[in-house]
Backbone as CSV, one residue per row, in Angstrom:
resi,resn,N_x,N_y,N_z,CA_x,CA_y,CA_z,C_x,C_y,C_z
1,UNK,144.860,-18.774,79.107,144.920,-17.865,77.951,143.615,-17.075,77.859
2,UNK,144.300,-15.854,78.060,142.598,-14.834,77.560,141.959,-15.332,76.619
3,UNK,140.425,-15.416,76.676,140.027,-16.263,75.234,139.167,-14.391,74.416
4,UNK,139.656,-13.273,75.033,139.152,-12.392,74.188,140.230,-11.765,73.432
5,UNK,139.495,-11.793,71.784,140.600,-11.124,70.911,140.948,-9.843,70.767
6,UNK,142.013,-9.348,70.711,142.842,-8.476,70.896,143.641,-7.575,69.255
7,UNK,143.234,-6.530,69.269,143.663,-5.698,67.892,144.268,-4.273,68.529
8,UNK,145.466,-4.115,67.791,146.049,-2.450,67.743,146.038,-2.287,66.901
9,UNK,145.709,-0.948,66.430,145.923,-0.179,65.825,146.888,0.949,65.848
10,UNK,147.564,1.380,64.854,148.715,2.653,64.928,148.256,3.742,63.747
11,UNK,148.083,4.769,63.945,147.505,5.152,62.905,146.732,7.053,63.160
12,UNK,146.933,7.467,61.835,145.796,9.130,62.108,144.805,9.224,62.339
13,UNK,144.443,10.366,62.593,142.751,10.278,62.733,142.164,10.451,61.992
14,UNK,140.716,10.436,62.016,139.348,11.222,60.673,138.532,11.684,61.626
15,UNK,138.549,12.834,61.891,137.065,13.205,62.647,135.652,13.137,62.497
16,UNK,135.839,13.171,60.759,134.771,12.597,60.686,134.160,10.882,60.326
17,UNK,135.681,10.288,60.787,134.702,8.872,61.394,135.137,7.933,59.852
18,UNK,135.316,8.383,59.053,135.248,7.481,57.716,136.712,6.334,57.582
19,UNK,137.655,7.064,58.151,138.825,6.391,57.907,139.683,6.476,59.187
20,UNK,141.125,6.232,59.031,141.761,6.188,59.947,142.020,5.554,61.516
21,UNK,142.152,5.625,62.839,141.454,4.754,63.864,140.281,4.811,63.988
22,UNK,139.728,5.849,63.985,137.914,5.561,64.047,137.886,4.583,63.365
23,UNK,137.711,4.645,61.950,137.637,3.209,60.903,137.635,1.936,61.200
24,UNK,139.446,1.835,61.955,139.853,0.948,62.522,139.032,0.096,64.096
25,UNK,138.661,0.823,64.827,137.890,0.603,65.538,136.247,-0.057,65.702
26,UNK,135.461,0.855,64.715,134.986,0.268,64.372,134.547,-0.966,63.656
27,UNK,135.579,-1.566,63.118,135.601,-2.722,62.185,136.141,-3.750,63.255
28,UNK,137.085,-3.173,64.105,137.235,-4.695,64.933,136.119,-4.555,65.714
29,UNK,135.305,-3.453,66.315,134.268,-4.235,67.133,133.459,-4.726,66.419
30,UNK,133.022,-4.575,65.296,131.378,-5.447,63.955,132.515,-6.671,64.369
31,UNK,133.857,-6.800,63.969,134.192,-8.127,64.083,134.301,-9.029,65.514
32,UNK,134.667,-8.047,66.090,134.212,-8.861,67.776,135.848,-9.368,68.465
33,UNK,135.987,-8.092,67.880,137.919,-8.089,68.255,138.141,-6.746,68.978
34,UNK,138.569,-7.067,70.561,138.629,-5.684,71.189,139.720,-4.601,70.771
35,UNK,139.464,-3.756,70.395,140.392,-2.656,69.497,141.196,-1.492,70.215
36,UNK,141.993,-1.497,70.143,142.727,-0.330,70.964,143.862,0.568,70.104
37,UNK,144.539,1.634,70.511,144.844,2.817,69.766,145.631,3.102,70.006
38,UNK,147.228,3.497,69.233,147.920,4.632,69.072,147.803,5.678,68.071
39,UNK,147.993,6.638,68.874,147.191,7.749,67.617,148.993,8.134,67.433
40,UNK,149.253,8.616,65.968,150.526,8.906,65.432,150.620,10.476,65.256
41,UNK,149.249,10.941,64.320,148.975,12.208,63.621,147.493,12.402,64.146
42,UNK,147.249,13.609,64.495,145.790,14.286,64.303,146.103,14.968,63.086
43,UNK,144.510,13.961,62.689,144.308,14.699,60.913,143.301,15.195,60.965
44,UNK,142.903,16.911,60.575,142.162,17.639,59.901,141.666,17.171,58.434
45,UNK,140.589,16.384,58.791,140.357,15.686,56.993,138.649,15.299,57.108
46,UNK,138.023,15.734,56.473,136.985,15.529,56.039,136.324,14.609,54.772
47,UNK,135.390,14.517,54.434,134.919,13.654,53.049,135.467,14.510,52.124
48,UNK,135.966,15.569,51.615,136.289,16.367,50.540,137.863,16.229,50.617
49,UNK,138.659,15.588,51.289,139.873,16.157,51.700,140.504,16.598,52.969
50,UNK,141.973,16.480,53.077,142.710,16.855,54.329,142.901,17.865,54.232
51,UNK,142.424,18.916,55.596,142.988,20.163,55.830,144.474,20.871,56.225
52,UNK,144.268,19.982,57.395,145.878,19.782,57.969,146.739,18.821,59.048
53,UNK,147.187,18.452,59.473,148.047,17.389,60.026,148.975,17.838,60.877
54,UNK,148.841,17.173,62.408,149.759,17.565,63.293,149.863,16.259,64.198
55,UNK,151.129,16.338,63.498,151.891,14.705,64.130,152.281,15.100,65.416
56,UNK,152.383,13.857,66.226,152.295,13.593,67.444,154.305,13.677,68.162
57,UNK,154.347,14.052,68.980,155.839,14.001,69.255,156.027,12.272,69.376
58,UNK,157.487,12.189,68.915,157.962,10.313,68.471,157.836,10.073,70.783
59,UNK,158.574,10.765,71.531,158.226,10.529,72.736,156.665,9.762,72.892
60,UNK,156.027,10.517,72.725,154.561,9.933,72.902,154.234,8.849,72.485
61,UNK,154.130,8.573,71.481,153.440,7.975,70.595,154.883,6.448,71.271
62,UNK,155.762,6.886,71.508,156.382,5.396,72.348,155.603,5.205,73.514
63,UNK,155.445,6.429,74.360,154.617,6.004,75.106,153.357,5.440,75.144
64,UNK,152.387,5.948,74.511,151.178,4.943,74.426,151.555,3.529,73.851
65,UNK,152.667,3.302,73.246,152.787,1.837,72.745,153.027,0.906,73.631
66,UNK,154.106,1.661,74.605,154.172,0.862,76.046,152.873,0.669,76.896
67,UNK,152.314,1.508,76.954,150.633,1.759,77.312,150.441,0.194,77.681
68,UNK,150.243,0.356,75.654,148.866,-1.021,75.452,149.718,-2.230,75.579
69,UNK,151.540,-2.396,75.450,151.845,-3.356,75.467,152.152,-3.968,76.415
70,UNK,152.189,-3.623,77.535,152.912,-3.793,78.768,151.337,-3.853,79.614
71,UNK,150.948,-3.804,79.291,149.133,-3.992,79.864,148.023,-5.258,79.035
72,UNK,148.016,-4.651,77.976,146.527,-5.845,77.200,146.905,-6.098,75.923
73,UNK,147.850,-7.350,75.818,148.886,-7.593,74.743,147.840,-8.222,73.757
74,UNK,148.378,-7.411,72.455,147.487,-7.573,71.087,147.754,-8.817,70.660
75,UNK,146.845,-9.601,70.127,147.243,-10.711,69.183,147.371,-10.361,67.536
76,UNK,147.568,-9.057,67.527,147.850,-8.733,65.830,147.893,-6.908,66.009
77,UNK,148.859,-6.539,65.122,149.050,-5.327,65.111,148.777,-4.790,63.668
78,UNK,148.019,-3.639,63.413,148.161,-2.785,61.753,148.476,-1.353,62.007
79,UNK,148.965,-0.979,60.956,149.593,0.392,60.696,148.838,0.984,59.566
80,UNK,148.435,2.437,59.757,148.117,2.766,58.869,148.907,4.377,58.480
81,UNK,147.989,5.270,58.569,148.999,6.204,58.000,150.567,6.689,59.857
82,UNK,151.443,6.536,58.784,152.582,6.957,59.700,153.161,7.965,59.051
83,UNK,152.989,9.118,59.621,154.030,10.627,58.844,155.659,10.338,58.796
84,UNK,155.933,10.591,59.539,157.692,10.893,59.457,158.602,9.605,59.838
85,UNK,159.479,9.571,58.890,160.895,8.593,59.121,160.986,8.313,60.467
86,UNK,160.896,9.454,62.021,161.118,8.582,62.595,160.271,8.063,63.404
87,UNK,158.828,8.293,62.897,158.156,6.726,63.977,158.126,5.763,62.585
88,UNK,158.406,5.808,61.828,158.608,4.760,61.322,159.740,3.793,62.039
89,UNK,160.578,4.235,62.126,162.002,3.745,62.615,161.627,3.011,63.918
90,UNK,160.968,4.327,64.528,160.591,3.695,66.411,159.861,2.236,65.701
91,UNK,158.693,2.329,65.323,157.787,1.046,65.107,158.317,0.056,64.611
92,UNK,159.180,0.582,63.867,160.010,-0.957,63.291,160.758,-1.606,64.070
93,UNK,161.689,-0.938,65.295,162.214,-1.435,66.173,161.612,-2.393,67.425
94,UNK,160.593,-1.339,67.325,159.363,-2.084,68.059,158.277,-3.427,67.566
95,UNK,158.113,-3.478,66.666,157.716,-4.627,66.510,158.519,-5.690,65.849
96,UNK,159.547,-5.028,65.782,161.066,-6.306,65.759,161.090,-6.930,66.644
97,UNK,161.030,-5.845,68.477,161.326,-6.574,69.280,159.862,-7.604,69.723
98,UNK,158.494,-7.633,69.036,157.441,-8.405,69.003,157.047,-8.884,68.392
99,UNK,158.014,-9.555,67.682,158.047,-10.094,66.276,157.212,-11.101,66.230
100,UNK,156.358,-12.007,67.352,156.099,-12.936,67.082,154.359,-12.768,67.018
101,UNK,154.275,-11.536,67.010,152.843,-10.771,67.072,152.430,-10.365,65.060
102,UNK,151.300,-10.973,64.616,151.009,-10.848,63.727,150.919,-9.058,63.091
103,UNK,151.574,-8.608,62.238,151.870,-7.375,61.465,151.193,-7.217,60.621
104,UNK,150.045,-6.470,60.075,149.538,-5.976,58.714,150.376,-4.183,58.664
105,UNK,150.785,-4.336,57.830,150.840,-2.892,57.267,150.370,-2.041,56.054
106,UNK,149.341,-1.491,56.531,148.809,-0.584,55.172,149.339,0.803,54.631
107,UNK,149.899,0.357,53.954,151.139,1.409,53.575,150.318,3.603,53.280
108,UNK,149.648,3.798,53.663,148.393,4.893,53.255,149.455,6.257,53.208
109,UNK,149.282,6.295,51.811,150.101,7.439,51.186,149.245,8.886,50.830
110,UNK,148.139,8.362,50.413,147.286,9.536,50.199,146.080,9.420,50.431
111,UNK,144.998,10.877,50.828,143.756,10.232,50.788,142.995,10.283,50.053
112,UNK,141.978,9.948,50.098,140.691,9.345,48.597,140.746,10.078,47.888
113,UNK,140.594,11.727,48.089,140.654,12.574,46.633,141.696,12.600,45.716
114,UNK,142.828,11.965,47.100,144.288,12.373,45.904,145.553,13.421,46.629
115,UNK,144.553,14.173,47.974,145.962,14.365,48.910,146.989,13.846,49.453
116,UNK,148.203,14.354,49.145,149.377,13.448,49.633,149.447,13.640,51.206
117,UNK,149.062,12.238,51.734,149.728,12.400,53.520,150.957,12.443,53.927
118,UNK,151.883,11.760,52.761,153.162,11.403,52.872,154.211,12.320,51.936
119,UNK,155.240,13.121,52.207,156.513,13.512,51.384,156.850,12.604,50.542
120,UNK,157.564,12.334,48.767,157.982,11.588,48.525,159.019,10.457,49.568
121,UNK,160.246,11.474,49.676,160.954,10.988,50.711,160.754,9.962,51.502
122,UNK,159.365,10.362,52.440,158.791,9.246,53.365,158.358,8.337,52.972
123,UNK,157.864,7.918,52.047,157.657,6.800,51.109,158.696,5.591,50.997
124,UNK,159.906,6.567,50.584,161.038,5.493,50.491,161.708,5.427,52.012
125,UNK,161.201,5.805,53.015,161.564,5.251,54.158,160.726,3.972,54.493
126,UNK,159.226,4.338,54.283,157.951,3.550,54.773,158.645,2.210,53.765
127,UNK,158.934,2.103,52.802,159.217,1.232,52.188,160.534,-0.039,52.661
128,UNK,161.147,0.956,53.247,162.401,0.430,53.979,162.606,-0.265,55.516
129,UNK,161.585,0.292,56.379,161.128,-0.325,57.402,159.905,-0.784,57.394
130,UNK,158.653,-0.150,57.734,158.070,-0.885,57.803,156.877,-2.587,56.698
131,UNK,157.259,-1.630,55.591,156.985,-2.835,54.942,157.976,-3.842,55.078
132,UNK,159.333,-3.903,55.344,160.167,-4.841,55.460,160.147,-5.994,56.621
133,UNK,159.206,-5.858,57.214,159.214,-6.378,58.761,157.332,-6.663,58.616
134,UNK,156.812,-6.593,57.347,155.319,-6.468,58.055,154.787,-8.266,57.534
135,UNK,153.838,-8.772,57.871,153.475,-9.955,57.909,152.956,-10.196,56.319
136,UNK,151.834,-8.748,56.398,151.697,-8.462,54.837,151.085,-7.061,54.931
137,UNK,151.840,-7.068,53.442,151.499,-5.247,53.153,150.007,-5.581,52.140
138,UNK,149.261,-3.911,52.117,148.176,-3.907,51.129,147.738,-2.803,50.806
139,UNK,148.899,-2.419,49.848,148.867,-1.310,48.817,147.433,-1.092,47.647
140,UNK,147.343,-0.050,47.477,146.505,-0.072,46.583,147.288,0.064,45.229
141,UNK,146.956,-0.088,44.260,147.687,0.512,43.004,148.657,1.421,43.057
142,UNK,147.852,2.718,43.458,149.129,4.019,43.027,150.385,3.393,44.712
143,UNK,149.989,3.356,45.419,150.795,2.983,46.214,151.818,1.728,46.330
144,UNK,150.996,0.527,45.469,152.259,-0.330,44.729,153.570,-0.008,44.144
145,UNK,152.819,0.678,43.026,153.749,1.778,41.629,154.318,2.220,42.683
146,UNK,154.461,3.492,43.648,155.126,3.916,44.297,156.441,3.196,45.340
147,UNK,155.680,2.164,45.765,156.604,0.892,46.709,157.677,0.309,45.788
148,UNK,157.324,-0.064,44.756,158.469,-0.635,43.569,158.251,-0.231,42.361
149,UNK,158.496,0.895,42.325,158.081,1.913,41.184,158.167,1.006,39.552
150,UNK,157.040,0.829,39.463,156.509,-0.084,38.193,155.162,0.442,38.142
151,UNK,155.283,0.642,36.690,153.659,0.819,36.243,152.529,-0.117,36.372
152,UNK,151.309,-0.066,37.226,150.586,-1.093,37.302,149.360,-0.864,36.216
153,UNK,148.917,-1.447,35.167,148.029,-1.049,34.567,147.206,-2.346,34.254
154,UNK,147.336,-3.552,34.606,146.583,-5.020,34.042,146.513,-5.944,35.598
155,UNK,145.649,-7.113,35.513,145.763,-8.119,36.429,147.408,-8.498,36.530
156,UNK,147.687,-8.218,35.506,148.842,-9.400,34.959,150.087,-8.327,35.798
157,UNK,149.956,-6.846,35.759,150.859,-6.345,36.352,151.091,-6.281,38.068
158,UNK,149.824,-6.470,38.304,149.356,-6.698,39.760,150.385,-7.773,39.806
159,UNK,149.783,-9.096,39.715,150.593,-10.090,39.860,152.134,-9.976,40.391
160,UNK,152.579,-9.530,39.404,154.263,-8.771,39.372,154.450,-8.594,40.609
161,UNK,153.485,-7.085,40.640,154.253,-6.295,41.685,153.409,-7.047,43.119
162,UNK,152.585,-7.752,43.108,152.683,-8.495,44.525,154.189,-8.767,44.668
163,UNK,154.439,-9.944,43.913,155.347,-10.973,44.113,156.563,-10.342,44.431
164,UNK,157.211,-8.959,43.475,158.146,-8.197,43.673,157.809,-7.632,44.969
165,UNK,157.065,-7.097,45.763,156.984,-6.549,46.718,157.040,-7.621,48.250
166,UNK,156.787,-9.175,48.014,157.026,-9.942,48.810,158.987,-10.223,48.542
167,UNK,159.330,-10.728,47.435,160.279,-11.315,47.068,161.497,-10.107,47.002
168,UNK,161.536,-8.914,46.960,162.272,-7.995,46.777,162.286,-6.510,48.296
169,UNK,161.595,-6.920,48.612,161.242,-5.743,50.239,161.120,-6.549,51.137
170,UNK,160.743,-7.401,51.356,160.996,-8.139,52.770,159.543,-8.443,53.144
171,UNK,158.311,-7.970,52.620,157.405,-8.612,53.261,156.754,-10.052,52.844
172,UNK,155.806,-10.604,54.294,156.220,-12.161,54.037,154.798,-12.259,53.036
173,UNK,153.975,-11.687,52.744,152.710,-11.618,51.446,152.565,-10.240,51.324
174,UNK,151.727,-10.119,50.729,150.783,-9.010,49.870,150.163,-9.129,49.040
175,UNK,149.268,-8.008,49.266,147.820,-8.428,48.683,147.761,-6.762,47.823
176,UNK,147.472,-6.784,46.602,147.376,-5.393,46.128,145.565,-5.064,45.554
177,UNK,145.508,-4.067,46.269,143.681,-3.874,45.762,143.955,-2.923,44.720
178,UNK,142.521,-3.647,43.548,142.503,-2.819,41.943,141.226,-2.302,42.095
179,UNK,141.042,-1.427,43.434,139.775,-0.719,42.792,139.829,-0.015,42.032
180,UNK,140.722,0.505,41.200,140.904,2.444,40.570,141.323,1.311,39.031
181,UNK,141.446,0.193,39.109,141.251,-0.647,37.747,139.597,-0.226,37.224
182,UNK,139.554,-0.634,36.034,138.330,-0.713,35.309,137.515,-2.340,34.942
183,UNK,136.303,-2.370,35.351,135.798,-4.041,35.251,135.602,-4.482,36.860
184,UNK,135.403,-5.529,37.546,135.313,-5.879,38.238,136.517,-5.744,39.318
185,UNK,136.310,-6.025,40.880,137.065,-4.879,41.346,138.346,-6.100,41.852
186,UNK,139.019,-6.226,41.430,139.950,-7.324,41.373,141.265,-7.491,42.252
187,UNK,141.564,-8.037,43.128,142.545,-8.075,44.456,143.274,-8.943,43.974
188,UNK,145.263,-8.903,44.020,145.413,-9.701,43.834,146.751,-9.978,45.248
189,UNK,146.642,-11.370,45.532,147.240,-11.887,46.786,148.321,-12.816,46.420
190,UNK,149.938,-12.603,47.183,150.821,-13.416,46.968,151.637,-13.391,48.139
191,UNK,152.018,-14.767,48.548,152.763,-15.635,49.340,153.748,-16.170,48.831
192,UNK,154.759,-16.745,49.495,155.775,-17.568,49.017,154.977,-19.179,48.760
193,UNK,154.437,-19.420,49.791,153.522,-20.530,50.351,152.508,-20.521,49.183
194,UNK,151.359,-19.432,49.293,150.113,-19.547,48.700,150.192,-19.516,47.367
195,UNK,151.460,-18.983,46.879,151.381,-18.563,45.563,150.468,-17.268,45.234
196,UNK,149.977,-16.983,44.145,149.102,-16.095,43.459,147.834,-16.343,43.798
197,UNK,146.995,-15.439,44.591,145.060,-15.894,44.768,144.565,-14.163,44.222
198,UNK,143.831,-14.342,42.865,143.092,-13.406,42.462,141.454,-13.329,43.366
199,UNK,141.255,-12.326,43.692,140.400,-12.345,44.586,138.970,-11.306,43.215
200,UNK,138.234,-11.362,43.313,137.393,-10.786,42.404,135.758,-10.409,42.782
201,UNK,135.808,-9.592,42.690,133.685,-8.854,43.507,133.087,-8.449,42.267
202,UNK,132.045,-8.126,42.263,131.242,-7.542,41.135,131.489,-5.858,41.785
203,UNK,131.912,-4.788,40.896,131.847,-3.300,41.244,130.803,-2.671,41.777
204,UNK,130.537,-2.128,42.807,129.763,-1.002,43.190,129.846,0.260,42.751
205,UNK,128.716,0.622,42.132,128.808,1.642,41.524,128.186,3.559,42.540
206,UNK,129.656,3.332,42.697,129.412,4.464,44.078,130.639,5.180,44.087
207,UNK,130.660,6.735,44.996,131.949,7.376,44.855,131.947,6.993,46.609
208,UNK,131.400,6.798,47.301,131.699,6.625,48.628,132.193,5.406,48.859
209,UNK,133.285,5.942,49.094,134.414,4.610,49.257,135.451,4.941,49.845
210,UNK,135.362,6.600,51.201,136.167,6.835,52.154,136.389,6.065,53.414
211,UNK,137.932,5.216,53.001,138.459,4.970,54.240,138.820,3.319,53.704
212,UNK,137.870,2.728,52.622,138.519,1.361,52.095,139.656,0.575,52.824
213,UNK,140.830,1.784,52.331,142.099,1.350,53.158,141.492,0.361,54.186
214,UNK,141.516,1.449,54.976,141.697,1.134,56.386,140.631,-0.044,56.622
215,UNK,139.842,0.220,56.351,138.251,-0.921,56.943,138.690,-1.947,56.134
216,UNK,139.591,-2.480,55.124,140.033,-3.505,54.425,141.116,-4.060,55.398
217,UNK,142.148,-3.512,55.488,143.254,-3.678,56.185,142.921,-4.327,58.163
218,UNK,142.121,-3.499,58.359,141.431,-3.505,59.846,140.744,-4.585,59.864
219,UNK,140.124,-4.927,58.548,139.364,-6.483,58.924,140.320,-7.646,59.046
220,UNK,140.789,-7.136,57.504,142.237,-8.415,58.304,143.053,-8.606,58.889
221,UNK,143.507,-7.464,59.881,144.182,-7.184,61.060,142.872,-8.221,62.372
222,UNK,141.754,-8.399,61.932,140.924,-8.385,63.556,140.856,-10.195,62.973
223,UNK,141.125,-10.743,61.610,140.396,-12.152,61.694,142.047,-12.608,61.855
224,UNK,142.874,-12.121,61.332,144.323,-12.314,62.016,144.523,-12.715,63.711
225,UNK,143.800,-11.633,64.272,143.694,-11.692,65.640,142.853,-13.114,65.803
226,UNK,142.360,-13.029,65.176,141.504,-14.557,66.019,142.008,-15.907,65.593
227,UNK,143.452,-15.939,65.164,143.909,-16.982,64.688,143.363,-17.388,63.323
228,UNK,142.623,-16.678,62.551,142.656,-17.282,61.012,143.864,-17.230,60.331
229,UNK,144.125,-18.065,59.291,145.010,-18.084,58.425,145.449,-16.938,57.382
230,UNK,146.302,-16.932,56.802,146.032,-15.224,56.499,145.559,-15.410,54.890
231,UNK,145.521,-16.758,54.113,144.645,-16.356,53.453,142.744,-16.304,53.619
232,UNK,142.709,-17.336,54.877,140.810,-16.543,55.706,140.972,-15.333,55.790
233,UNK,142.119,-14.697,56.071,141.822,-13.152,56.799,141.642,-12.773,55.737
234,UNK,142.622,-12.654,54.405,142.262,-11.666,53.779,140.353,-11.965,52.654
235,UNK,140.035,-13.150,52.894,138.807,-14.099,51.945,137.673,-12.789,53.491
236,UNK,138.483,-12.928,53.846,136.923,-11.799,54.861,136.253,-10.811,54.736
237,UNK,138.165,-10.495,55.014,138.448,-8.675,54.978,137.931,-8.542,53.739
238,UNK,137.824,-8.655,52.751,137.267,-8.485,51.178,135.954,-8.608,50.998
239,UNK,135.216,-9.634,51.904,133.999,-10.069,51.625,133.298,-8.432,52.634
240,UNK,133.499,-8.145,53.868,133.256,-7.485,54.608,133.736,-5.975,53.841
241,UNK,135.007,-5.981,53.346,134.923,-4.403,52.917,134.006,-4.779,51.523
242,UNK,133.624,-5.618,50.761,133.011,-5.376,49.857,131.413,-5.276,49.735
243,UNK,131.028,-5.510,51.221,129.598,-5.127,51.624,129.525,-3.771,52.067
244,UNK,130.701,-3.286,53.342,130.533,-2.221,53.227,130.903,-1.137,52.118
245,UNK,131.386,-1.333,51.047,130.783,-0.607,49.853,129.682,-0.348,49.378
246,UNK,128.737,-1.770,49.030,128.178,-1.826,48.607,126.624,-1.009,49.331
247,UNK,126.927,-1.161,50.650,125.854,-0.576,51.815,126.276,0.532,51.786
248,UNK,127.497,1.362,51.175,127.929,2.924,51.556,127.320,3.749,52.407
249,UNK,127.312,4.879,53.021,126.954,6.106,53.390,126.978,6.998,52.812
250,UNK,125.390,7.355,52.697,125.577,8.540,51.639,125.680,9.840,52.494
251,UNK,127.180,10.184,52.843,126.805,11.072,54.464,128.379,11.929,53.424
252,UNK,128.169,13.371,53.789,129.185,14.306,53.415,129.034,15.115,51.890
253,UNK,129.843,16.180,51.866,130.070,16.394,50.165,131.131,16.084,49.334
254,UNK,131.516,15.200,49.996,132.849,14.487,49.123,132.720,13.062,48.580
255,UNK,133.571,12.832,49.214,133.540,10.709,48.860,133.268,10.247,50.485
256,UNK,132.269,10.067,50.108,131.602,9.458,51.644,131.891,8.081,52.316
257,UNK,131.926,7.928,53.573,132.007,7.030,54.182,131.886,5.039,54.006
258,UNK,132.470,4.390,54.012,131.586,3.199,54.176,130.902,2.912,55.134
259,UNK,130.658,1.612,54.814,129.123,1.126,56.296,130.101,0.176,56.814
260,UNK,130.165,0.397,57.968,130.800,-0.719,58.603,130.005,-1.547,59.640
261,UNK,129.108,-1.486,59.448,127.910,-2.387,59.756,127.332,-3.447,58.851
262,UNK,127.509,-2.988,57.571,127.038,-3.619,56.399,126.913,-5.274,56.387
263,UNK,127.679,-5.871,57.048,127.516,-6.734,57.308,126.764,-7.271,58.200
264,UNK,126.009,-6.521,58.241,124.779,-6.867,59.281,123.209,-6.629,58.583
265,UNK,123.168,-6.141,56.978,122.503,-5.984,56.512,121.469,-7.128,55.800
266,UNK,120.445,-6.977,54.953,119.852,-8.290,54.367,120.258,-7.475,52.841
267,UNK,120.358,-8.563,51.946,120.109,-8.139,50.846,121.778,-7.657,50.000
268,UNK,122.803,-8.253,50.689,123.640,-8.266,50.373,124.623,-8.654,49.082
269,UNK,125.322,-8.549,48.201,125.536,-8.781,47.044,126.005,-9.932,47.099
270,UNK,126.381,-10.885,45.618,126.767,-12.083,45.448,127.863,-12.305,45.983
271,UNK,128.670,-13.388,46.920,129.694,-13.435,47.397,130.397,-13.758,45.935
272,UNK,131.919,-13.197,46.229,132.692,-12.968,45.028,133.435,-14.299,45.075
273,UNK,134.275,-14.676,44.242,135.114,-15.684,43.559,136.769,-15.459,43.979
274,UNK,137.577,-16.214,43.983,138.733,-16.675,44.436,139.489,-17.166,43.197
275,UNK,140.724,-17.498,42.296,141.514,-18.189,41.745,142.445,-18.257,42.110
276,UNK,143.486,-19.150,41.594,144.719,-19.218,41.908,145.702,-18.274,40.310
């Protein structure tokens, strides 16, 4: 057995580096998980916003999947932004037929300022395949509300719509992040198994916080890969995206980058708290 760990990624780009596979990449190598790529969409998107978007023909984008699979087989797969119904469809078929390969799906509907990547429409496809098939999804708020259209406004509603989004769509957990809550920045995680784990950080008080998604999702896509449990993965991915917040980049004129190094820093904030 290869003893080196193995991460794909599926997903748009950022040229400038903050989100998307760059993101992704970078976070499995700080984690020490070799990272590799299907690109879906080239995105025109900067720290201020997306310019424009030019998705990849569904031909292709099968092809590079055969690429990486039929060559240097992943021990965990994540998704991040996917444009159109049908690579959704392709991917779902496809990791049906690799089902036994660990799935994160980060459902990424819009980006940080508030541009929509996704048509309504596509939403309620993304909802229909690939969250239905994913190991665990990790919506943020507005993208919860959107997945099972319920107002999220409390811990207490979080809760809910985890559980509805495991127990009612098909995925086997989820974890919903409350950064755009007010107070401490509060995650909440549900399993059939684990039950309810409120995850909780002290807030950084910063607007650079391009790409979260992904560098959240990507961490626990890479400790997935190394055989952690998926509630270690996600106790990581949290601890690690919540340094690189806290270390931000103050780089762009928009909502700037995280550090995805940050974890390599001294002087790091209080590790955060766990409940059930």
């Amino acid at each position: 057995m290869n003893s080196v760990y193995r991460a794909l990624t599926i997903a748009g780009t950022d040229p400038t580096g903050g989100a998307g596979i760059q993101a992704d990449l970078k976070t499995f190598q700080e984690l020490e998980v070799y990272g590799m790529s299907v690109i879906t969409s080239l995105v025109a998107q900067n720290t201020t916003g997306v310019q424009a978007i030019h998705d990849l023909p569904i031909e292709f984008i099968e092809k590079q999947f055969y690429a990486v699979m039929s060559d240097i087989y992943p021990n965990a797969i994540k998704t991040g932004m996917i444009a159109q119904p049908d690579m959704m469809a392709l991917l779902k078929e496809k990791l049906e037929e690799h089902h036994l390969v660990t799935y994160v799906c980060d459902p990424v509907m819009m980006a940080k300022n508030g541009d929509p990547l996704l048509e309504k429409h596509v939403r309620a496809t993304l909802r229909d395949t690939l969250v239905a098939v994913s190991s665990i999804v990790t919506p943020n708020i507005a993208e919860a509300e959107d997945l099972i259209e319920m107002k999220i406004e409390t811990v207490e509603d979080m809760k809910k719509a985890a559980t509805r989004i495991v127990k009612e769509l098909g995925a086997k957990s989820a974890i919903i992040k409350g950064g755009s809550l007010a107070g401490d920045a509060v995650d909440v995680f549900y399993s059939t198994s684990e039950g309810i784990i409120v995850f909780e950080a002290p807030r950084t008080d910063t607007k650079h916080t391009h790409g979260t998604g992904c560098t959240f999702s990507a961490a626990l896509c890479a400790e997935l890969a190394k055989g952690s449990s998926i509630y270690q993965s996600v106790h990581k991915a949290k601890q690690f995206t919540a340094d690189a917040i806290y270390w931000s980049l103050n780089l762009g004129n928009g909502y700037g980058p995280t550090n995805h190094w940050a974890h390599r820093m001294q002087g790091l904030p209080t590790q955060y708290n766990t409940k059930g």
